[in-house]
N, C-alpha and C positions, 0 to 999 in steps of 0.2 A: 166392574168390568169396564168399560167402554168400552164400544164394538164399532160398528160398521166404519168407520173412517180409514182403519188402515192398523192405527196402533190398540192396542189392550181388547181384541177380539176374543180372548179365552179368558175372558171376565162371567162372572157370573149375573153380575149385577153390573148394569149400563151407567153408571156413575159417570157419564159427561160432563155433570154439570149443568144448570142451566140457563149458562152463559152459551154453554153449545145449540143451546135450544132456538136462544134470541139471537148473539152477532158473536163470532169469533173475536178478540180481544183488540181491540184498534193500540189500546195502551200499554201494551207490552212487547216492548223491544228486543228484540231477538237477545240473551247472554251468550258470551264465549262459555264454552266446554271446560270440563275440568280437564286437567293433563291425562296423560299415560295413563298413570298408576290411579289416578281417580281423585290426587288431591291437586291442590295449586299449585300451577307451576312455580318455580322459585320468583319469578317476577311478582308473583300476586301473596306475597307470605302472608298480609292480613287475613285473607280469606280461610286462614285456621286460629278460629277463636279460642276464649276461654270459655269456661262455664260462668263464668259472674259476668261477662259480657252479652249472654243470653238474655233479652229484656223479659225479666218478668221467671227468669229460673228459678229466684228464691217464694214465687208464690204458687205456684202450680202446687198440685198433688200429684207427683207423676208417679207414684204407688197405684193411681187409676190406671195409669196404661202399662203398667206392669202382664196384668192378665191377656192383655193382644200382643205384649209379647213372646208371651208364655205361646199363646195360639200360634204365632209365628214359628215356632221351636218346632211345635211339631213337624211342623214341613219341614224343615230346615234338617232334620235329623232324620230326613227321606234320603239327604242329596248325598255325593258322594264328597269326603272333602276335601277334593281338590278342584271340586266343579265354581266355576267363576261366577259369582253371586249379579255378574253385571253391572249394567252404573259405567263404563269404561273404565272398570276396575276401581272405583269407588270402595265397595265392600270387600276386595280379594276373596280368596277363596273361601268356600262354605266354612271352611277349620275354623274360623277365625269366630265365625259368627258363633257356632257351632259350641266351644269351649267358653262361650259368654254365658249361652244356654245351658249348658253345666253348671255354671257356677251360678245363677238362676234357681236353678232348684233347689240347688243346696245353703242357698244363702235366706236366713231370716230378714223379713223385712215387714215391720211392723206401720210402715206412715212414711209420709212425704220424705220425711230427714234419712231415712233408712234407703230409700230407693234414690235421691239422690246424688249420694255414697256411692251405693252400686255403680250407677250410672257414671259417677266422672271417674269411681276405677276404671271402668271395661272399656269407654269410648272417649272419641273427642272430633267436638262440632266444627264442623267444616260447613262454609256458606255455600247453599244449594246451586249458586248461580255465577260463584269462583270469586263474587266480586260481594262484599258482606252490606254493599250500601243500596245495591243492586235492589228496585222492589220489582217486587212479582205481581202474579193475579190470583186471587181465590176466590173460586163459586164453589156452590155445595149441593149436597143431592141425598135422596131422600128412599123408606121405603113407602109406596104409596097403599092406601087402601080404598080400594075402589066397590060399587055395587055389581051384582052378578048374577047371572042363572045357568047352569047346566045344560039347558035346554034355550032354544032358538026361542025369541022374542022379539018383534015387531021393533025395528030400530034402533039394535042393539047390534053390535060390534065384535067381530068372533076373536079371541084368540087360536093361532092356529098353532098344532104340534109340529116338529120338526118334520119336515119331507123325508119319505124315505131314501128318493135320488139325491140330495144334497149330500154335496161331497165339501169339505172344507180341508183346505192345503196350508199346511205350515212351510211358509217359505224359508224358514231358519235351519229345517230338516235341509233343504236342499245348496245354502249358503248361510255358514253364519251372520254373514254381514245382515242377513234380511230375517233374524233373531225378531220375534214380534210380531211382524207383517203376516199378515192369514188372507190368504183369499179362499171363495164360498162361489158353490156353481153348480152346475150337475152335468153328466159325461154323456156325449151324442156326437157318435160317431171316432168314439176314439179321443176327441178334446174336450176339454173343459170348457161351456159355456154359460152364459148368465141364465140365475133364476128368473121366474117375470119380479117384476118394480112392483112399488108399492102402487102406482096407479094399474098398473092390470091386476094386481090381488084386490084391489078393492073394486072393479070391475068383473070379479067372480074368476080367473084365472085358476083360485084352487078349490073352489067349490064342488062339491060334491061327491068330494075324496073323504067324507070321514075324519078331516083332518080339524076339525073345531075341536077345543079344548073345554072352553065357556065362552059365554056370551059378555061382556061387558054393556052395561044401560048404556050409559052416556061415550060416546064416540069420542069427546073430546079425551074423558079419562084415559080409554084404550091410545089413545094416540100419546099419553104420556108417560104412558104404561110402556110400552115401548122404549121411551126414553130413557126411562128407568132401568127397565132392565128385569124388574124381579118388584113381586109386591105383592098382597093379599087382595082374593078379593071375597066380599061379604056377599054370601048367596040366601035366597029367601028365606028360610030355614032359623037364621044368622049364624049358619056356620062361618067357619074363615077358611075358605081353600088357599093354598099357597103356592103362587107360582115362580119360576123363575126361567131365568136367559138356558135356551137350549139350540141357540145357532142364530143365523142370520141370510139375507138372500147373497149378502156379494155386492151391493148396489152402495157406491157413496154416497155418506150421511150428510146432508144439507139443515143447515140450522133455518128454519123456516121464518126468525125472527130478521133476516136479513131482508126480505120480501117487504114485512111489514114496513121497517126503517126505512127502505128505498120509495116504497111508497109515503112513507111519510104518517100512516097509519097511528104507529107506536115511535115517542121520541125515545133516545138512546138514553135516555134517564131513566123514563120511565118502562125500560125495558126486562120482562123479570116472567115466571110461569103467571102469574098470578093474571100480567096484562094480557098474554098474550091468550089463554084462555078466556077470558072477558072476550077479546075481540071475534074468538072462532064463535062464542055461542052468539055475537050478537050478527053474526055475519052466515048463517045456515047456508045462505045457495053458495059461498064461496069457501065453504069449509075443507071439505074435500078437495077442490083445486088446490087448494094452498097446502096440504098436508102430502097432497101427492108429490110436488117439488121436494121433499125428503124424498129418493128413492129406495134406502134402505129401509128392510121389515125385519123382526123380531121372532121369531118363533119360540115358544115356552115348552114348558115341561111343570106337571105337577110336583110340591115336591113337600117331603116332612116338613112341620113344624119346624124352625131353626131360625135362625139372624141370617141374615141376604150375607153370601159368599160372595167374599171378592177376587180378581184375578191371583191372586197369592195361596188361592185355596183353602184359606180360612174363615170363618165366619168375622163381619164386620164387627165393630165395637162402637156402637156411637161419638161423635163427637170426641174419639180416639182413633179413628181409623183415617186416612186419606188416601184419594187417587195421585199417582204422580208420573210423572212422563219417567219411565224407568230407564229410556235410556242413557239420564243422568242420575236418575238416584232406584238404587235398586231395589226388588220389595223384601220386606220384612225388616228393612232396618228402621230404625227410630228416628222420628226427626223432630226439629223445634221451629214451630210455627207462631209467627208474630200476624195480628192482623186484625180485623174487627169483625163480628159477626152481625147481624139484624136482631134486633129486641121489637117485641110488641107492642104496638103506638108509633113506631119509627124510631128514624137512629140506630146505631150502634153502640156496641159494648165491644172493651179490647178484647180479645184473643189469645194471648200467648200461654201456648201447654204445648207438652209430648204428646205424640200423636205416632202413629204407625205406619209405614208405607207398605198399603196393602189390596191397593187395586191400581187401576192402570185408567185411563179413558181417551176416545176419538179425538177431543179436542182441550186435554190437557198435555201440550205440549212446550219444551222448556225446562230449564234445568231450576226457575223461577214461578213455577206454577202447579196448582193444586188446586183438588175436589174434595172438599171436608164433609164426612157422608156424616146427616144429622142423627137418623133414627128413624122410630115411625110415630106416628102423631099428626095430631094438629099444627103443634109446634112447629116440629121438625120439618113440616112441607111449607110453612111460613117462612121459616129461618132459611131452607135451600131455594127456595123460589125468587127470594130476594136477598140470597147472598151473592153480591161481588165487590169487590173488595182488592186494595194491596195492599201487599204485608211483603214479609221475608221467611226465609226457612233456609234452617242450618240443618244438614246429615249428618248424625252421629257415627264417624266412623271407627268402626272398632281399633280401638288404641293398638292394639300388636299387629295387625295390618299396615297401618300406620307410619309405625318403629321398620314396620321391614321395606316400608316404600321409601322409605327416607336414611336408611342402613345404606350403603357402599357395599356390595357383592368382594 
């Protein structure tokens, strides 16, 4: 999901990033848009590649992300098909996708070489960002698992369930152009005003409502819990209860790792979950200050057993699934991502595989930017805590979309 910022509010899971955690991206320079129709305008013809020009297409196993796009299908054969998949017409209409999905089920596909196939019949990669030389940014994110108790405990950290006065407004109901954009408040006096901030909810603002879900131990976790979006947490017992994103207060998400850098606290190198966590625990009387400048909060919902749902409505797929600013690439289609990830001991390992566009986030914005969601683990909160990174990423647009954007009426 990403949430509170503005864009991918009807995310399930908070997949920001975090890069959104620590500083908004200083090294990423705004790209121009795709045309019209969603591919290059004629001025820019490189930016519709080939498949052997993909670095790294002949070694993937992209038969792995076959199954997220299976998951994508399903939604997609929700929509009606004439409905505009978005992207500024990137994807056309649902039909397009739609008839890919068909031929998806009915098509064997045994291994990499087989899925391949499929792939450079049905589509063709267009660079995310109009311009193929163009780099992007990629951070990643994670599902986390945190300690917990059901019951109130001495310095522990509640989650709270959605208010029942919270109202949240889809402003795309009311203007396409504003397709996305959610605002969250509650109704007094006939208007829509702000819920309280995260400094008056942690000042008890909604205490005594009944409104705690569980307790989290450590404050810092709940505070990146939030971040997140959605994640387990282990209660005494050692059960796993499982929660996830059930609304937000309305209040703009501030990356808290901006404070630190201004002060001077944490260098812009050394900026990742990992540090910025070290500094809240080593810093108790200013912890809360600092977390209060986020004024966006989180509200959960218990939920089954499942993989963290992203704004696309389907369950995630590790390290196959991504966040992307949908207003240039839209979800459920497939994209190809070049880049590096974190390995254990430091350093990087390359990146490039099929991956899904299947959540949305506050501060992946850019027709050159992504949030590569890891998993859950140990791992996987090592790998998103300290992934950022530039790469590229090309949108697989479906070939007969394509042919008709580029046909003469």
């Amino acid at each position: 999901m990403k949430l509170p910022a503005g864009r991918g509010l009807g995310r399930s899971l908070a997949g920001w990033g975090w890069f959104a955690v620590t500083v908004l991206a200083a090294g990423c320079a705004p790209e121009s848009k795709l045309s019209a129709t969603g591919l290059p305008a004629p001025s820019e013809p490189a930016a519709v590649a080939a498949f052997a020009d993909l670095p790294g297409w002949s070694d993937d196993d992209q038969a792995e992300a076959l199954p997220a796009l299976a998951g994508s299908c399903t939604k997609l054969a929700t929509l009606p098909p004439e409905h505009d998949l978005g992207g500024g017409g990137t994807a056309g209409p649902a039909r397009h996708m739609q008839r890919i999905c068909a031929a998806l089920e009915r098509t064997p596909i045994t291994g990499a070489q087989d899925a391949r196939a499929f792939l450079e019949r049905w589509f063709v990669p267009v660079s995310g960002s109009g311009r193929p030389a163009a780099d992007g940014l990629f951070t990643g994110y994670f599902e986390p698992e945190v300690a917990g108790r059901r019951t109130s405990v001495p310095g522990a950290e509640p989650l709270y369930v959605r208010p029942p006065e919270l109202v949240e407004v889809d402003l795309g109901s009311f203007r396409p152009a504003l397709d996305g954009i959610r605002l969250a408040g509650r109704v007094q006096d006939g208007k829509l005003v702000p819920m309280p901030d995260r400094a008056s909810i942690q000042q008890g603002a909604l205490a005594g409502r009944n409104l705690e879900l569980v307790w989290i131990l450590d404050p810092v976790e709940a505070f990146f819990l939030h971040i997140q979006g959605s994640g387990r947490v282990r209660l005494a017992d050692g059960s796993v209860m499982h929660v996830g994103y059930a609304g937000f207060n309305g209040h703009p998400y501030y990356a808290i790792g901006r404070t630190l850098l201004r002060r001077g606290a944490i260098g812009l190198h050394d900026m990742s979950l990992q540090s910025i966590a070290a500094w809240l625990r080593a810093h108790p009387q200013e912890m809360r200050a600092l977390m209060a400048e986020n004024a966006s909060f989180v509200f959960f919902e218990e939920r089954e057993a499942s993989a963290p749902v992203g704004t696309a409505g389907v369950p995630l797929t590790p390290r196959r699934s991504i966040a992307v600013d949908r207003e240039y690439i839209p979800l459920h289609l497939p994209v190809w991502v070049e880049t590096r990830v974190p390995v254990p001991g430091g350093g990087g390992a390359p990146h490039a595989r099929l991956m899904l566009a299947q959540d949305t986030g506050a501060a992946i914005r850019g027709p050159a930017r992504g949030d590569l969601f890891f998993g859950h683990g140990a791992l996987a909160r090592e790998q998103a805590g300290r992934m950022r990174a530039p790469g590229r990423i090309w949108v697989l647009v479906p070939r007969s979309h394509a042919h008709e954007a580029r046909t003469p009426d």
